[in-house]
C-alpha positions, 0 to 999 in steps of 0.5 A: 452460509457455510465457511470453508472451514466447516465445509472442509471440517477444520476447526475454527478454535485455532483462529485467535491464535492465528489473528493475533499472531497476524496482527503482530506481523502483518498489522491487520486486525480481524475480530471476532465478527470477522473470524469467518472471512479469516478463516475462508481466506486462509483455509485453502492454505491450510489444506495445501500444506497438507494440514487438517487444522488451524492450530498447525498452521499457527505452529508453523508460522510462529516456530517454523524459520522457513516459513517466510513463503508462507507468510508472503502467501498469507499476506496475499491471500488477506491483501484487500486489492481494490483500487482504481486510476483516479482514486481521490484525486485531490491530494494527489493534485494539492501535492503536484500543484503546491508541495512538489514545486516546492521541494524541487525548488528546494532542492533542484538538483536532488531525487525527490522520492514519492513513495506510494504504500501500499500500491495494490496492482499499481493504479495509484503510483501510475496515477501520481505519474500522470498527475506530474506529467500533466503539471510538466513536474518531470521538466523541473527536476529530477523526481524517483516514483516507488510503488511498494506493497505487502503483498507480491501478488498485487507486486506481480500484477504491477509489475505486469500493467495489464488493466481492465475496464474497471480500473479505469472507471474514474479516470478521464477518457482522454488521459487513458487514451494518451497514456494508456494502449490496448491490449489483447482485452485489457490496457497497458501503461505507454512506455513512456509512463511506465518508465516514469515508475523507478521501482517495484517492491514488496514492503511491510508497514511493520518491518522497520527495515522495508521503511528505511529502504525508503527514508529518502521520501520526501511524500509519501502516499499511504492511503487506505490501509490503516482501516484494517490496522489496530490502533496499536499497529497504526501506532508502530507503523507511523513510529516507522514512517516519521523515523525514518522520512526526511524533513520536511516529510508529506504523508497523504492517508485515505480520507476515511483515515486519521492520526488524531488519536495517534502520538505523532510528531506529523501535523494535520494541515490543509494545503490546496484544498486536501488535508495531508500529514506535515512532518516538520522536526525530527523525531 
């Protein structure tokens, strides 16, 4: 099978520069095996900004100050944005049923922040909004949902809440009929659901200063992301997260995902039959 770079005869001896000088910015790893679907993603920018090789592309990311259009296109071109309504439930139900209560409890008359990172095309944050709406958590409190991403692309299409069937395949019928209307050939989030989200935003892992803007999160959903991260990035990301998060702090990760080998003040426990992330002192 031909790579874009060969068939648009650029050459691939540029492309470690480039995966190491994304994985400084971005976090996302690409080794060797993988340098082909790094190349494919990122020739077409290539070739729009009017270059015929990887190498000065890589000059223009690294030295180039006004390039940050140009990252925030990368990041959207590498943006891996499949998810669904639904998505492993089962934390999401532990947090409403037992961590949630808690904290309003704790605090009634305080915003508690859930922040979801990344939230792809939105899917995850909507389903926390229906997960506390069904446990009637919006009546005991007041509760802050943000949904952030690296990429603005998945933001816009969030932001836009046009879904199609392939979002909903998990998603009980009954709830996308009492949550969800028709339109057009896609489904849109009910008014009422849809102002239960109190932001968009585009945020970095990585950049410390897009994790402070959420320091007041007392949950925090960062699932299925890690997977793409080195271990070093996973490293400085979770650096971020535990410096930043009050406490106590509740971090949901992927199931396919683990701190175990990662220094971190966060402690593993098993709360309503999910494993979640327990930040109990401060850094």
């Amino acid at each position: 099978m031909t790579s874009q770079y060969d068939s648009l005869g650029l050459s691939a001896s540029a492309l470690p520069l480039l995966r190491d000088i994304i994985h400084e910015r971005l976090g996302l790893f690409y080794d060797v095996s993988r340098f082909d679907t790094l190349g494919d993603r990122l020739a077409p920018l290539v070739v729009d900004r009017g270059f015929d090789s990887y190498l000065d592309y890589y000059y223009l990311l690294k030295y180039d100050q006004s390039s940050a259009d140009d990252w925030q296109r990368v990041m959207d071109a590498l943006s891996v944005p499949e998810t669904y309504f639904w998505r492993e439930i089962d934390q999401i139900q532990a947090m409403a049923q037992h961590v949630i209560p808690a904290l309003l409890r704790a605090a009634p008359f305080t915003p508690l922040h859930i922040w979801s990172v990344p939230c792809a095309s939105g899917e995850e944050p909507l389903t926390i909004a229906m997960v506390l709406e069904e446990a009637r958590l919006f009546d005991q409190g007041p509760i802050e949902i943000h949904g952030s991403d690296a990429s603005a692309a998945a933001i816009h299409r969030a932001r836009a809440g046009r879904y199609r069937e392939r979002a909903f395949r998990s998603l009980p019928v009954s709830l996308r009929e009492r949550y969800f209307e028709p339109a057009g050939d896609a489904w849109v989030p009910r008014r009422s659901l849809a102002a239960r989200i109190s932001s968009w935003s585009v945020a970095n892992l990585l950049t410390e200063s897009d994790v402070a803007a959420h320091a007041g999160a007392r949950v925090v959903f960062c699932r299925n992301v890690f997977i793409y991260f080195s271990s070093a990035a996973l490293q400085r990301a979770i650096g971020h997260l535990e410096r930043w998060m009050a406490v106590p702090a509740y971090l949901g990760l992927g199931a396919s995902e683990s701190l175990l080998k990662t220094s971190t003040d966060f402690q593993l426990e098993e709360i309503g039959g999910a494993f979640i992330y327990v930040k109990k002192k401060t850094p």
